[in-house]
C-alpha positions in Angstrom: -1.9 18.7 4.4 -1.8 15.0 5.3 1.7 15.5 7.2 0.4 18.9 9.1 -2.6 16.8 10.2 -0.4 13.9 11.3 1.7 16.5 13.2 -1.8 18.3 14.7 -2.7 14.7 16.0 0.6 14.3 17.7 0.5 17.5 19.5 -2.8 16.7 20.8 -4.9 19.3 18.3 -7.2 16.0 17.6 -10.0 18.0 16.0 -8.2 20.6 13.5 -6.3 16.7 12.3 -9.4 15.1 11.9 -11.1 18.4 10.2 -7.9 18.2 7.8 -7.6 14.6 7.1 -11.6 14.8 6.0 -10.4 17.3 3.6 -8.0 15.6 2.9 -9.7 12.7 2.0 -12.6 14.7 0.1 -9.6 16.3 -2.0 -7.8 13.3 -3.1 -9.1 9.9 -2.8 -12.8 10.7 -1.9 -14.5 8.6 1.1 -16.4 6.1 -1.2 -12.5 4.7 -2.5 -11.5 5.2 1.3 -14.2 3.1 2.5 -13.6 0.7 0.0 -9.9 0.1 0.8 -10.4 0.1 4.2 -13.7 -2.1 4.4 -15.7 0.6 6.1 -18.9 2.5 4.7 -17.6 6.2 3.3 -20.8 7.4 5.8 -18.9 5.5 8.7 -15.6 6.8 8.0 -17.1 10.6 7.5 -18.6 10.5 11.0 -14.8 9.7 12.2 -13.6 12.3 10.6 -16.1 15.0 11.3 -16.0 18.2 14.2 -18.2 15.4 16.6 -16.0 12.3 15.4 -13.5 10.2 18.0 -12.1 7.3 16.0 -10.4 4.5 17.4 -6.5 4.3 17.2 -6.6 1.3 14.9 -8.8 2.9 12.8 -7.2 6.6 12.6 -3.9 4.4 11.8 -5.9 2.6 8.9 -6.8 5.8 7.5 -3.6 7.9 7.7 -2.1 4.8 5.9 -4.2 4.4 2.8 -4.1 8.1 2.5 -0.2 8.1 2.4 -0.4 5.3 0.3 -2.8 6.6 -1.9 -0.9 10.0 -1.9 2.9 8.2 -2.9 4.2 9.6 0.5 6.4 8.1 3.3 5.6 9.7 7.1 8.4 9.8 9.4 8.0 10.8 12.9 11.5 13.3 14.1 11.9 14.6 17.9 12.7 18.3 18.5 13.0 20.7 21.3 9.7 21.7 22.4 8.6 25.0 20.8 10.7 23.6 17.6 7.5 23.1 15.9 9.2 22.5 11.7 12.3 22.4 13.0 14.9 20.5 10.7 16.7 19.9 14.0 17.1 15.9 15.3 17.6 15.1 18.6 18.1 11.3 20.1 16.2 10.6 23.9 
């Protein structure tokens, strides 16, 4: 869930990532750990993360981190051709 949301964000689908990090969050670490690893209040950090949210970069960065963190996962961005969405294929620009 945490990588499709990742890969929503980067194909400009900003509110099905945000409405899957939130579950995300709610499934796993909850928002009051969250807020407390990020210095943020969980209330604060659920706004961002709701239908109406638009968090900063830095912020969205934070949160993706401590949840791959927190989840034992490494995210790694790869290029492929457009309309490759899953594709295994690499490609160098």
């Amino acid at each position: 869930m945490l990588a499709g949301a990742v890969r929503d964000f980067c194909e400009g689908d900003s509110l099905t990532a945000q409405l899957m990090l939130r579950d995300f969050v709610k499934g796993t670490i909850g928002f009051e750990e969250l807020g407390r690893r990020l210095g943020k209040s969980p209330k604060s950090l659920m706004r961002m993360l709701s239908a109406k949210g638009n968090p900063h970069a830095n912020n969205l960065a934070a949160i993706i981190a401590a949840l791959a963190e927190h989840a034992g996962l490494a995210l790694t961005v790869r290029t492929a051709p457009c309309g490759g969405r899953g594709s295994e294929s690499e490609r160098s620009d």
